[in-house]
C-alpha positions as CSV (number, residue, x, y, z in Angstrom):
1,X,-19.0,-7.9,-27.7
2,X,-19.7,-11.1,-24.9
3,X,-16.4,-9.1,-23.2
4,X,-18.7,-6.1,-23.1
5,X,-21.6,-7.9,-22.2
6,X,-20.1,-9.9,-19.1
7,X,-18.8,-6.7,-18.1
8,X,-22.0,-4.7,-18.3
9,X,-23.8,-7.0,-16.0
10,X,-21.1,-6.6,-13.0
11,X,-20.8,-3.1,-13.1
12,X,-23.3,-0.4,-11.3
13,X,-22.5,1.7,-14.4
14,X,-21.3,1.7,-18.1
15,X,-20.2,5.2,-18.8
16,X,-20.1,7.0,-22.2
17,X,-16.7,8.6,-23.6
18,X,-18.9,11.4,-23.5
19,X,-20.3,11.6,-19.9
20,X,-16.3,11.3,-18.6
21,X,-15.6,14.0,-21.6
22,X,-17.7,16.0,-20.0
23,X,-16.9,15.0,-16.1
24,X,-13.4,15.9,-16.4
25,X,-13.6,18.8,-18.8
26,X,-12.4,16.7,-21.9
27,X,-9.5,15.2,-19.5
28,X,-8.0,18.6,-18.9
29,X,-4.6,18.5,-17.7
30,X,-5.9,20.2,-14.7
31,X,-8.0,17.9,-13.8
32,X,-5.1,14.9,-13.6
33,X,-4.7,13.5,-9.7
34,X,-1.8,11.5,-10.6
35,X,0.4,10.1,-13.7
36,X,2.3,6.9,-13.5
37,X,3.6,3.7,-15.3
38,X,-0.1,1.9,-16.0
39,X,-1.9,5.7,-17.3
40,X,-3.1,8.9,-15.7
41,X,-6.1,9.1,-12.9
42,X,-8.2,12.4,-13.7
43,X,-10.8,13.9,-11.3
44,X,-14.2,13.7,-12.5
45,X,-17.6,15.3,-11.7
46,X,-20.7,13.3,-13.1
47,X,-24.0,15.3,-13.0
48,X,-25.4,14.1,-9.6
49,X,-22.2,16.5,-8.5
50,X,-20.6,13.1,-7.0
51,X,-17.1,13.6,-7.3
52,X,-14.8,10.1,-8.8
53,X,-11.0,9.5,-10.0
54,X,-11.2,8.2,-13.5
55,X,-8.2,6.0,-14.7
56,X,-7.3,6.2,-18.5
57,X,-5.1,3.5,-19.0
58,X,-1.7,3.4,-21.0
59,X,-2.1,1.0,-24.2
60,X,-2.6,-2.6,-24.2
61,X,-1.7,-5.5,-26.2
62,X,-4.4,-7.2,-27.9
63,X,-3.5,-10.8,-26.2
64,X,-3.8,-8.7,-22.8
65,X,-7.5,-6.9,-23.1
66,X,-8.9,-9.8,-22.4
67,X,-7.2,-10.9,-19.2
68,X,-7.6,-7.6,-18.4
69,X,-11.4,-7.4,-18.4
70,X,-11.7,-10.8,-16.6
71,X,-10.1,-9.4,-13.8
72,X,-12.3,-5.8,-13.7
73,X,-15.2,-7.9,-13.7
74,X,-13.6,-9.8,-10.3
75,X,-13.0,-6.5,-9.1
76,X,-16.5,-5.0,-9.2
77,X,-17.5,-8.2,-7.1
78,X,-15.3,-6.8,-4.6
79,X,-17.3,-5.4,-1.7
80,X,-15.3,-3.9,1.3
81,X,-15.0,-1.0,3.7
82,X,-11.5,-0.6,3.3
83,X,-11.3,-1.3,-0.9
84,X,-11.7,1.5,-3.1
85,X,-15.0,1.1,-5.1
86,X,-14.9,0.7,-8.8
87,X,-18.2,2.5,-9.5
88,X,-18.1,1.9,-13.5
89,X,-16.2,1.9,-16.6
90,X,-16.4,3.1,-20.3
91,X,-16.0,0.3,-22.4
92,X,-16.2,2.5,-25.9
93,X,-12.3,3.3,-25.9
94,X,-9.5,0.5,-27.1
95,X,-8.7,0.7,-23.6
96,X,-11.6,0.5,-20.6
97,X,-12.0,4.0,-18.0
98,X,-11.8,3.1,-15.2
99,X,-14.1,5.1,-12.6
100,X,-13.8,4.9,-9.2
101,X,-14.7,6.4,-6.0
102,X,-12.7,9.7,-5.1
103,X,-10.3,9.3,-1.8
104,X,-9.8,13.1,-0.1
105,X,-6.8,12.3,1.7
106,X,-4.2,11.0,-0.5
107,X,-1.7,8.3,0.6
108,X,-0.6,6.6,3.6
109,X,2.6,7.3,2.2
110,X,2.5,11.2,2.4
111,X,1.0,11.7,5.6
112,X,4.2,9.0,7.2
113,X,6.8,10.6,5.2
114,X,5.5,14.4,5.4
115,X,7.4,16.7,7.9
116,X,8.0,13.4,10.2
117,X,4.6,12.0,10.0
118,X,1.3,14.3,10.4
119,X,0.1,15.1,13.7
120,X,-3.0,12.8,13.6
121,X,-0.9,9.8,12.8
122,X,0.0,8.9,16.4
123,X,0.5,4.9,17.3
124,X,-3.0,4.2,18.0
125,X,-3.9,5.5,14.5
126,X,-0.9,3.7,13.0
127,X,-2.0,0.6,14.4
128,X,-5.5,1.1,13.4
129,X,-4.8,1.7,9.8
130,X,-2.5,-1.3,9.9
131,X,-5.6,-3.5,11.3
132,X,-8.0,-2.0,8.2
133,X,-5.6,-2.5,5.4
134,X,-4.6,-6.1,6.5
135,X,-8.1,-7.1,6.9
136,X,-8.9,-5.9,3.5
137,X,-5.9,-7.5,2.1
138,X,-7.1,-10.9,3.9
139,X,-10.4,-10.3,2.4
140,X,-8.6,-9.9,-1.3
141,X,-6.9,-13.1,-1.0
142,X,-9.6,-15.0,1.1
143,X,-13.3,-13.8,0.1
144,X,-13.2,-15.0,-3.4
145,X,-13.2,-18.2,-5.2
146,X,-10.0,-17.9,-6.7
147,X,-7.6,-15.0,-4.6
148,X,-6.9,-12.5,-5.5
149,X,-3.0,-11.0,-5.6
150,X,-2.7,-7.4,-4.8
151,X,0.9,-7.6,-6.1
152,X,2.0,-4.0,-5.2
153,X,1.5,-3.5,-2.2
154,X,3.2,-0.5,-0.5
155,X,1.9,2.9,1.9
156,X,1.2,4.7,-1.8
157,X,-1.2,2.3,-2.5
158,X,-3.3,3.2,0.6
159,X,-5.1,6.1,0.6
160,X,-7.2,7.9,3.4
161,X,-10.5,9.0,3.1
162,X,-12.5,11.7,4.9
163,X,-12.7,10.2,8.2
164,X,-8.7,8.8,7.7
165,X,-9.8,5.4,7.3
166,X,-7.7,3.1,5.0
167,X,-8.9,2.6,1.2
168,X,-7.0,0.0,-0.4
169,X,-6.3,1.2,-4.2
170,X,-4.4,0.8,-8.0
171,X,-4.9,-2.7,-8.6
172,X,-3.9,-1.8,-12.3
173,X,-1.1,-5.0,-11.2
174,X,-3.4,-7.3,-9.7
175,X,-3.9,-11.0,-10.8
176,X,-6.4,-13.8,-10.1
177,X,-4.6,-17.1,-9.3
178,X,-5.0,-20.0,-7.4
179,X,-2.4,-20.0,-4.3
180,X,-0.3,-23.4,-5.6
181,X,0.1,-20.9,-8.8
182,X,3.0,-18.7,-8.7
183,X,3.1,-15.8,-11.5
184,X,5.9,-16.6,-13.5
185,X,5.6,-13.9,-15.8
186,X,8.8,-12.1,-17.6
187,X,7.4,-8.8,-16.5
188,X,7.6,-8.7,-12.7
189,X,5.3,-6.0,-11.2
190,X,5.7,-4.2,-8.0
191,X,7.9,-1.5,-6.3
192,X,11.4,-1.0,-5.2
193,X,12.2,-1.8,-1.6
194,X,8.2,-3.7,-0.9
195,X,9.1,-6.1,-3.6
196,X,9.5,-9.9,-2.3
197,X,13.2,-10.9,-3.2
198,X,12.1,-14.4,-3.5
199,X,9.6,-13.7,-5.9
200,X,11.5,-11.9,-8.3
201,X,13.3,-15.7,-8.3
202,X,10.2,-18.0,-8.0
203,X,7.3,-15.9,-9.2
204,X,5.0,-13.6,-7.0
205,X,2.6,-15.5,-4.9
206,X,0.5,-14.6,-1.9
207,X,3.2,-14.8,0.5
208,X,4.8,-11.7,-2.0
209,X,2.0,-9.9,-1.1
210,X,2.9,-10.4,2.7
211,X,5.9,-9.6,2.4
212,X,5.2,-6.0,1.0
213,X,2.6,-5.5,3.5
214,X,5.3,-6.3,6.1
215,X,7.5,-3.4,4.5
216,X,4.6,-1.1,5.6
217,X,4.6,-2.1,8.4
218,X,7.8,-1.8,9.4
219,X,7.4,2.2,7.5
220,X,4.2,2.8,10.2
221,X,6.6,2.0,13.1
222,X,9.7,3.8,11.8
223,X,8.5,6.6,10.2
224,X,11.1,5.3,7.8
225,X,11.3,5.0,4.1
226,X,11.0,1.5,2.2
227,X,14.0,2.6,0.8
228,X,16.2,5.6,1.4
229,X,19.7,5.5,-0.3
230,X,20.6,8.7,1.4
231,X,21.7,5.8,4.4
232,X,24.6,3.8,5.0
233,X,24.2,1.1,3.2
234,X,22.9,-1.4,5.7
235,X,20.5,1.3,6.5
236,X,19.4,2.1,2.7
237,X,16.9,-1.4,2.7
238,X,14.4,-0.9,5.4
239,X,13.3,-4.7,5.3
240,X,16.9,-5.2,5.6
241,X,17.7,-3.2,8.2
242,X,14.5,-3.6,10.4
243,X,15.2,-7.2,10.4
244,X,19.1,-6.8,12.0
245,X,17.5,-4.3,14.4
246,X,15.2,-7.1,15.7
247,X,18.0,-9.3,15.7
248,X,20.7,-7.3,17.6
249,X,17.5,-6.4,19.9
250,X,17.8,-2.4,19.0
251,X,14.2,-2.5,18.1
252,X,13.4,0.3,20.2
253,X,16.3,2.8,18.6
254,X,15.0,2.7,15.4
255,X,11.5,3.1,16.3
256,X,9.2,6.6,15.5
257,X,9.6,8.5,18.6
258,X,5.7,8.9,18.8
259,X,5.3,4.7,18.4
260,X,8.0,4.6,21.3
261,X,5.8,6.9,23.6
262,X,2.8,5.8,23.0
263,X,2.6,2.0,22.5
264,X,3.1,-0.3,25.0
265,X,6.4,-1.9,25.4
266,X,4.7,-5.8,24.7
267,X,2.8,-4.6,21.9
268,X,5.5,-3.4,20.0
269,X,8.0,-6.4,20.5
270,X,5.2,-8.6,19.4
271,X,4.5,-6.2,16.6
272,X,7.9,-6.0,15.7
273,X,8.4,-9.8,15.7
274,X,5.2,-10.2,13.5
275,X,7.0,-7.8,10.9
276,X,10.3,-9.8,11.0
277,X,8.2,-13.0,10.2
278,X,6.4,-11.2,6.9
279,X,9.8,-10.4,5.8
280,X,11.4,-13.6,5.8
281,X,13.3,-14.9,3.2
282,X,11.4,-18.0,2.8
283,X,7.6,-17.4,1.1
284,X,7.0,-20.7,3.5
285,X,7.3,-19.2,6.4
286,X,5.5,-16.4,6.3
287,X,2.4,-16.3,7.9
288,X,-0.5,-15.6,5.9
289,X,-2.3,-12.6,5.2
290,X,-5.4,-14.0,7.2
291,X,-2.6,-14.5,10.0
292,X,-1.4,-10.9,10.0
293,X,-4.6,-9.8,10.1
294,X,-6.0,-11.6,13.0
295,X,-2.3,-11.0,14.9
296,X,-2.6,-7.3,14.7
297,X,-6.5,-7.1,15.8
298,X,-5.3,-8.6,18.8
299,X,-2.9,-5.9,19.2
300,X,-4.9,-3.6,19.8
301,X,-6.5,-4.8,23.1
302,X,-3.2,-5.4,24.6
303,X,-2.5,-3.1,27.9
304,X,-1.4,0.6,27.8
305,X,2.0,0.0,30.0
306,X,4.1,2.4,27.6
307,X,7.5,3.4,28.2
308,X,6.1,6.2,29.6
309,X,4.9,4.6,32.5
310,X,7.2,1.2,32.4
311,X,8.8,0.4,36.0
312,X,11.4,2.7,37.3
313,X,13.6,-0.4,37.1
314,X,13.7,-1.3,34.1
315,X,16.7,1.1,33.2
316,X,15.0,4.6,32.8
317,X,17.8,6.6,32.7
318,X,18.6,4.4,29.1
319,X,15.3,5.0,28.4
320,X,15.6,8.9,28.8
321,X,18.8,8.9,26.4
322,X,16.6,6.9,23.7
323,X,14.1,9.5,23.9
324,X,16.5,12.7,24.1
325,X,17.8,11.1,20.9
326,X,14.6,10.8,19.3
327,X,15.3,13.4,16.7
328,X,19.0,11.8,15.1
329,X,17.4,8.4,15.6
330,X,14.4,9.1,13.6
331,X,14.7,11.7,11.1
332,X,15.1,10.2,7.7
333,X,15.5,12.5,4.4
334,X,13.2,11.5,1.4
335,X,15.0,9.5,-1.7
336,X,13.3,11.5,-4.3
337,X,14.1,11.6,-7.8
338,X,14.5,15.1,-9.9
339,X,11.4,13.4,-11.8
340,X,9.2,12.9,-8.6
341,X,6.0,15.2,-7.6
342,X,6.5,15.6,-3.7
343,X,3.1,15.6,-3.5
344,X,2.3,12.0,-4.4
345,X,6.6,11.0,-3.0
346,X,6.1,7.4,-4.3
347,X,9.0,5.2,-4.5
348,X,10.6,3.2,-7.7
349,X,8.7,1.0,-9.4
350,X,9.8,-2.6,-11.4
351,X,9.0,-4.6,-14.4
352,X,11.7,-7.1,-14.5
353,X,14.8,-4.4,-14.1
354,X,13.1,-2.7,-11.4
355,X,12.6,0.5,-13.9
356,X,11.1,3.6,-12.3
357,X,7.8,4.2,-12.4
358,X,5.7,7.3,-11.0
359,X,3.0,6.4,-9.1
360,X,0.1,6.8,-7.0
361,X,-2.8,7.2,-9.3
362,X,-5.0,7.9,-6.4
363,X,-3.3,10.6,-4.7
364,X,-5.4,13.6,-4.0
């Protein structure tokens, strides 16, 4: 009952089982957006005709439905452009709804990965959806009192709304801690190929959730999967393989053919070497999410000198061959699993063995 009372007063609305009965047709299986590991996301419509993506969550224990309405409360202080809203819950059930706002557009993931990348998603978009997400990320780990840890962080997890902007989602893994604190729990959330390898070893931390932002990164220049194991192998990890690419300076071979025309050739070294930095081994030196953040704002005022227009000599007959080879360079098949909807194309999920799990629960 206090549980229920705390969480009442943070919330814009406490929902009957009965008003989301009746919103999503008594959770009709056509009314499900998306099923994965932590429940199943239906699409609701409350009376006011406002349409919202309710999450019915898979069972928890009893030593866990606490922790876990401590942090929804923490969530429904969150207020920022580029976080999906949590507009209320039902607290009747053994396990809170979750409502939240509805995103149109589905996932970051699906409009990279889909047919090459969609036609809207050229570099300067890229870029700007890499500047929203990282400043809400900083926000997450910044804005509050105690941070707060995405902990699975990867393109699925970012959905685009009406107008294409970023909407940060799914924080069904999320955990409030202290940034000396590292989670050293037996059950190790996150997703196969964004997961920090250190923190599998030393517990998640915030730098974890750098690292996985810096796999996105590196999937918003490539147009390449986190991981693909339709590759050679050194190709299969694509932290692993964006990082030798730096180092052997082939940066620009492996780069999406639209990035490579339209950037400009010192904006994408420096945000290529900004990605190789969030992928680092070490948690240490990572930079920040606040870091990232700031780093790829300024990005975006840098000049317009693309390869397009870069000095005659500076090679251009190398230059034309990259280009002409766009297509072998860049086109990547899916890794999909025979259990997969290609509609939400998420990647492998982990809890300690890195079991599979099919999500996004957001994905329109």
């Amino acid at each position: 009952m206090l549980l229920k009372q705390q969480t009442s007063s943070n919330l814009n609305k406490v929902f009957t089982v009965e008003e989301l009965k009746k919103a999503t047709n008594n959770f009709a299986k056509d009314r499900i957006l998306g099923v994965g590991g932590n429940g199943i996301v239906y699409k609701g419509i409350l009376p006011d005709q406002r349409i919202v993506a309710i999450k019915k969550s898979k069972q928890l224990e009893q030593n866990q439905i606490e922790e876990f309405i401590n942090e929804v409360v923490i969530l429904t202080q969150i207020n920022h452009r580029n976080v999906v809203k949590l507009l209320g819950c039902c607290l009747e059930t053994e396990v809170p709804l979750l409502v939240y706002e509805y995103i149109s557009h589905g996932t970051l993931h699906h409009h990279i990965h889909t047919n090459g990348g969609m036609p809207w998603l050229s570099w300067q978009n890229r870029l700007r959806i890499a500047v929203e997400s990282a400043d809400a990320f900083s926000y997450l780990h910044y804005a509050a009192s105690t941070p707060i840890l995405h902990r699975d962080i990867k393109s699925a997890n970012i959905l685009l709304d009406d107008y294409y902007t970023a909407r940060i989602a799914d924080f069904g893994a999320s955990r409030l801690r202290p940034f000396d604190q590292a989670d050293m729990s037996s059950l190790i959330p996150g997703t196969l190929g964004y997961l920090d390898p250190e923190g599998i070893q030393m517990g998640l931390s915030d730098k974890s959730d750098v690292y996985s932002f810096g796999v996105v990164l590196a999937e918003l220049l490539t147009g390449r999967e986190a991981i693909d194991l339709t590759l050679p192998n050194k190709e299969k990890s694509l932290a692993t393989y964006f990082k030798a690419s730096v180092k052997e300076n082939r940066l620009f071979q492996i780069l999406h053919h639209r990035v490579l025309k339209e950037g400009s050739l010192e904006q994408l070294n420096a945000i290529g070497e900004l990605v190789v930095r969030c992928l680092n081994t070490k948690g240490e030196e990572r930079p920040t999410m606040k870091e990232v953040a700031t780093e790829l704002e300024g990005f975006t005022k840098y000049n317009s000198r693309t390869w397009a227009h870069h000095d005659q000599e500076n090679n251009q007959l190398q230059m034309g061959e990259m280009i002409s080879e766009q297509e072998d360079l860049y086109s990547v098949l899916m890794y999909t699993s025979t259990n997969y909807d290609t509609s939400s194309s998420d990647q492998q999920s982990t809890e300690i063995s890195v079991k599979r799990e099919e999500d996004t629960l957001f994905d329109g």
